[in-house]
C-alpha positions as CSV (number, residue, x, y, z in Angstrom):
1,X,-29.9,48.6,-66.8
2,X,-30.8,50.3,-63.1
3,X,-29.0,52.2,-60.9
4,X,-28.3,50.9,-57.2
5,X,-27.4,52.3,-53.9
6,X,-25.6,49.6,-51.7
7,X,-23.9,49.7,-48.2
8,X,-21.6,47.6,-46.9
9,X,-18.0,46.9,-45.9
10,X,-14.4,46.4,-47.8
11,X,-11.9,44.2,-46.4
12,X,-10.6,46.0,-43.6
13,X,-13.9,46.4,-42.1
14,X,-14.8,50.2,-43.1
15,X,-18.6,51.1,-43.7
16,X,-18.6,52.1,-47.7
17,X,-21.2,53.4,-49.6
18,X,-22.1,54.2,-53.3
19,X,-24.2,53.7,-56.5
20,X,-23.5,51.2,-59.7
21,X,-25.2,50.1,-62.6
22,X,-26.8,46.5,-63.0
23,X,-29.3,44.3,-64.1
24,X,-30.7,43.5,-61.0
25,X,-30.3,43.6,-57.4
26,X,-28.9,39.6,-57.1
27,X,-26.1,41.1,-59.6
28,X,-25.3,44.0,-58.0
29,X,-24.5,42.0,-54.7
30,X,-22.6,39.1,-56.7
31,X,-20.5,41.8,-58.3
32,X,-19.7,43.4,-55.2
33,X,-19.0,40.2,-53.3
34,X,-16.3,39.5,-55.9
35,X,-14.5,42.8,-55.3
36,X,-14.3,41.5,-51.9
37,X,-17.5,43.7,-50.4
38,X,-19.6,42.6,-47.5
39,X,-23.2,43.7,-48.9
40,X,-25.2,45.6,-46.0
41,X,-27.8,46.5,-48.2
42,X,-28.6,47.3,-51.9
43,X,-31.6,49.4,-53.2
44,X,-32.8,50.4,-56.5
45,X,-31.9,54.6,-56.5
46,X,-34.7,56.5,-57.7
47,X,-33.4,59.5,-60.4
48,X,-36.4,61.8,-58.6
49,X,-34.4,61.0,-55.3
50,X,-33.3,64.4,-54.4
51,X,-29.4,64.4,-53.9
52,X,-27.7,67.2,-51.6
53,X,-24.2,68.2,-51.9
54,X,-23.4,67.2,-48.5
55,X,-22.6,70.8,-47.1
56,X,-19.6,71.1,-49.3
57,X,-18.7,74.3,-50.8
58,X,-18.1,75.2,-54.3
59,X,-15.6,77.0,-54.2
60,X,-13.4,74.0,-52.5
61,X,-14.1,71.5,-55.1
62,X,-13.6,74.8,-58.0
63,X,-9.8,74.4,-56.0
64,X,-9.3,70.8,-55.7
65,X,-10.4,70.7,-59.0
66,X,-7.4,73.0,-60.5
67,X,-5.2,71.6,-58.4
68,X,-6.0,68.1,-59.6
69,X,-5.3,69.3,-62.9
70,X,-2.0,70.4,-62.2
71,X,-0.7,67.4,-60.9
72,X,-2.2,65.5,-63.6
73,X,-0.6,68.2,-66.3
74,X,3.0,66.4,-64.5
75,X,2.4,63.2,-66.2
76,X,1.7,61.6,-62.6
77,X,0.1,58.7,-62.1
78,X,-3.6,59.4,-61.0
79,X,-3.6,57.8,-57.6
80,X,-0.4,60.3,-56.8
81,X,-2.0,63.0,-58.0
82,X,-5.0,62.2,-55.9
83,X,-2.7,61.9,-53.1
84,X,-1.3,65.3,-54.0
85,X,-4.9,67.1,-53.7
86,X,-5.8,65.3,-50.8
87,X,-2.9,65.6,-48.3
88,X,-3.5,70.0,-48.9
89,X,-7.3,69.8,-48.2
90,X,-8.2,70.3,-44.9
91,X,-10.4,67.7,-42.6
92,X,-14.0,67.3,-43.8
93,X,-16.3,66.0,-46.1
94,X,-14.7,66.8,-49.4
95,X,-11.2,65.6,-48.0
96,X,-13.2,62.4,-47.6
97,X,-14.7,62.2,-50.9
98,X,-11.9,62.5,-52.8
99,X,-10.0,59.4,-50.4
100,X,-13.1,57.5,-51.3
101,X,-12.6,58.2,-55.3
102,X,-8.7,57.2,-55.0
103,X,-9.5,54.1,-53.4
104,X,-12.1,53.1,-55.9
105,X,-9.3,53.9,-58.5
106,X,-7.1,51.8,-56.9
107,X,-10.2,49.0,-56.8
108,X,-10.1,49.1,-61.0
109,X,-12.4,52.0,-61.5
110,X,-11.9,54.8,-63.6
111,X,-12.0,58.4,-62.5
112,X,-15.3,58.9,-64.3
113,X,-16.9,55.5,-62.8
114,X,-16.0,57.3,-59.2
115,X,-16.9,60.2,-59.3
116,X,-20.6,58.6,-60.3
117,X,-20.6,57.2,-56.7
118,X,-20.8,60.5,-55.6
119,X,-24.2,62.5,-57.5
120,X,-24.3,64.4,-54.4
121,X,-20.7,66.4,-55.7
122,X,-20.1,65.7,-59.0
123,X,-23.0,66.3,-61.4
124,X,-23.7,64.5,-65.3
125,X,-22.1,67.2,-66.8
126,X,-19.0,67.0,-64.9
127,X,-18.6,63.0,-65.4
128,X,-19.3,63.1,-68.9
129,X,-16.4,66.0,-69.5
130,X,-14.0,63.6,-67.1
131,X,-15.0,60.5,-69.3
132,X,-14.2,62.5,-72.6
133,X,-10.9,64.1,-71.1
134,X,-9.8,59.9,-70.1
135,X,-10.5,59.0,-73.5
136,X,-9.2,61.6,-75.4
137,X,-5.9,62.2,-73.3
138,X,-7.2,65.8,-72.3
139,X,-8.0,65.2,-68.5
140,X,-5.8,68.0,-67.4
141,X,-7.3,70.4,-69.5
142,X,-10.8,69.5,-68.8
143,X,-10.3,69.6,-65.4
144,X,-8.9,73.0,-66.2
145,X,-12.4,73.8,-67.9
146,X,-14.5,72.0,-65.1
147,X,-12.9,74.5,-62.5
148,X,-13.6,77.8,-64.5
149,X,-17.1,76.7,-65.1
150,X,-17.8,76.0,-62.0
151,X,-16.4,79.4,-60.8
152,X,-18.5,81.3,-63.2
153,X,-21.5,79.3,-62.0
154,X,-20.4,80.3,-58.4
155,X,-20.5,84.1,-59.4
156,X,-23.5,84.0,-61.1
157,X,-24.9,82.7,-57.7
158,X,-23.4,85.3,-55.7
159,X,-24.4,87.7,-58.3
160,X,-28.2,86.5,-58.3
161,X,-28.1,86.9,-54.7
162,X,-27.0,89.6,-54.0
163,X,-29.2,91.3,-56.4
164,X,-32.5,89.2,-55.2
165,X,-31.3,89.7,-51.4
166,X,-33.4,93.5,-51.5
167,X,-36.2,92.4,-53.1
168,X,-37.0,89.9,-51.0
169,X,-36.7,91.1,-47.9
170,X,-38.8,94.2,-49.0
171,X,-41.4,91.4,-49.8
172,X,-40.9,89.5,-46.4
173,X,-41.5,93.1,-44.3
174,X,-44.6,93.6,-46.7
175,X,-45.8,90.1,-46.1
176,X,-45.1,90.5,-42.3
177,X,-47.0,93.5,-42.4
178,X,-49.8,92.4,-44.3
179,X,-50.2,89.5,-42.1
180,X,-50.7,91.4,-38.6
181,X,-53.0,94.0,-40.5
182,X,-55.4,91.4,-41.3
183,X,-54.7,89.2,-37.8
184,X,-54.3,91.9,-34.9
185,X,-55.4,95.7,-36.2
186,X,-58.5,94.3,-38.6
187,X,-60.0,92.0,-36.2
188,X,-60.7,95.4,-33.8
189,X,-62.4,96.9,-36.6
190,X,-64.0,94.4,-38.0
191,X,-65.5,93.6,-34.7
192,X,-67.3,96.6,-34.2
193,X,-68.9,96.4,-37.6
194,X,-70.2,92.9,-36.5
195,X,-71.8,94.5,-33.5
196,X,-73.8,96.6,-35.2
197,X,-77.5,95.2,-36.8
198,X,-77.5,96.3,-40.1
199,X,-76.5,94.6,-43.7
200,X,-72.5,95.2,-44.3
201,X,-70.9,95.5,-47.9
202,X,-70.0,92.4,-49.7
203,X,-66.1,93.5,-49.3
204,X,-66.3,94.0,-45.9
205,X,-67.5,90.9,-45.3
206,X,-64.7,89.4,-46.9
207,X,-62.3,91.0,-45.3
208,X,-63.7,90.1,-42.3
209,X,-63.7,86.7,-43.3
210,X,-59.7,87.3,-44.4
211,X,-59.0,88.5,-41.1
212,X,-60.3,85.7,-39.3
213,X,-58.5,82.8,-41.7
214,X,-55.7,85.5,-41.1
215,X,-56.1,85.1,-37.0
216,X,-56.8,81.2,-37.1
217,X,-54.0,80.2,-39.0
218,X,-50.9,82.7,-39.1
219,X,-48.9,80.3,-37.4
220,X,-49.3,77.3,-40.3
221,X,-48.8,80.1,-42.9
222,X,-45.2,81.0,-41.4
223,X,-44.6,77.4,-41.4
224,X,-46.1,76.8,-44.5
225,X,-43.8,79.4,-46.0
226,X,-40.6,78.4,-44.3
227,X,-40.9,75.0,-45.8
228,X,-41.4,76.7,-49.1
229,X,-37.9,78.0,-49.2
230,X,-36.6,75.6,-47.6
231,X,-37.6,73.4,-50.3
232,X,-36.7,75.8,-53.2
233,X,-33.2,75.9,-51.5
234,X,-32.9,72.0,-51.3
235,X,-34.0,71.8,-54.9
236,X,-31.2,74.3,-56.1
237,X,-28.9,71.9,-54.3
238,X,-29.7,68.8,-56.5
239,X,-28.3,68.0,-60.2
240,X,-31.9,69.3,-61.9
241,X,-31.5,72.2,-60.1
242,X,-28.5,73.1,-60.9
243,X,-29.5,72.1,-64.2
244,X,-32.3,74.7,-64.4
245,X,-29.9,77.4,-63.2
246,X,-27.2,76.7,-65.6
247,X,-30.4,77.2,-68.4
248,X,-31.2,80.6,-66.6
249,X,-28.0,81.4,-67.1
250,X,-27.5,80.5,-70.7
């Protein structure tokens, strides 16, 4: 069985979005036809597709989380506990996100089978500890757990950051540095030496040679490392990187 992304639009005309588990594309699009979805588009979602979490901040869904798990600790029904959460959050994308889940509850879905439309937010982990806590009764108290791992997770980011934030910029300055050594100051030098007629020293030649790689292409090195860390950022964002921090951290 496959996972697929689909687009299309419910009854009342809204755009919706999501992924679900089938056989093949022709089923996917049959089985969303009979929960009365217009099919835009469905595409078989790639696991190595990386997965952002949509510029939503921890710390809100840590909240929404605990606060889920209160109303659900009243014996309410889901959907008005989800109605509960949502009417405190502010506008904005995780407000959003958890209206989309309580209308795919009130579709038939369970909470677990929701929150898998949304890998962007909610990673394994967290769906498989929902699932358990719907079959076992427990939901309030694994939300409970969710939220205070989630926060630990969030300090031991902060705490990695802060303590990283020296380092590296003592190794950006020192790479800045390095770089208009070898492209503005060596060049003068090094140009002298190549004035002269006579046999230089094997390292000065390659430091000539440094210098002028240096002075050709600074400007796709910047790049070249900006893209780096932007990368290393987006990777952190997605569920295998969170994945490799939560083994870092254990």
């Amino acid at each position: 069985m496959n996972t697929y992304t689909y687009t299309g639009l419910d009854k009342n005309g809204r755009r919706v979005a999501g992924q679900i588990d089938g056989e093949d594309a022709a089923g996917i699009r049959k089985h969303l036809k009979d929960r009365g979805i217009y099919v835009i588009g469905v595409s078989e979602h790639s696991s190595f597709m990386p997965s952002f979490n949509l510029g939503i901040k921890e710390s809100d869904i840590v909240l929404a989380m605990r606060e889920l798990a209160t109303f659900v600790s009243s014996n309410l029904p889901l959907d008005e506990c989800l109605t509960g959460v949502t009417s405190q959050m502010r506008p904005g994308r995780l407000k959003k996100v958890f209206e989309d889940i309580q209308r795919k509850i009130r579709e038939g879905k369970s909470f677990s089978e929701a929150l898998k439309d949304f890998p962007q937010v909610f990673s394994d982990m967290i769906i498989s500890m929902v699932r358990a806590g719907e079959e076992t009764g427990t939901l309030d108290r694994i939300l409970v757990r969710i939220s205070d791992f989630l926060e630990k997770r969030q300090t031991f980011k902060n705490k990695i950051k802060s303590t990283m934030s020296y380092p590296v910029f003592m190794l950006v300055v020192s790479a800045a540095v390095f770089i208009f050594l070898l492209s503005f100051v060596t060049p003068t030098i090094t140009r002298i030496f190549s004035q002269i007629n006579m046999d230089l020293p094997v390292p000065t030649l390659i430091l000539m040679k440094i210098s002028g790689f240096f002075k050709a292409g600074w400007f796709y090195m910047v790049l070249g490392i900006i893209l780096l860390y932007s990368g290393i950022r987006r990777f952190f964002t997605t569920s295998r990187g969170a994945m490799v921090m939560d083994a870092v951290r254990f």
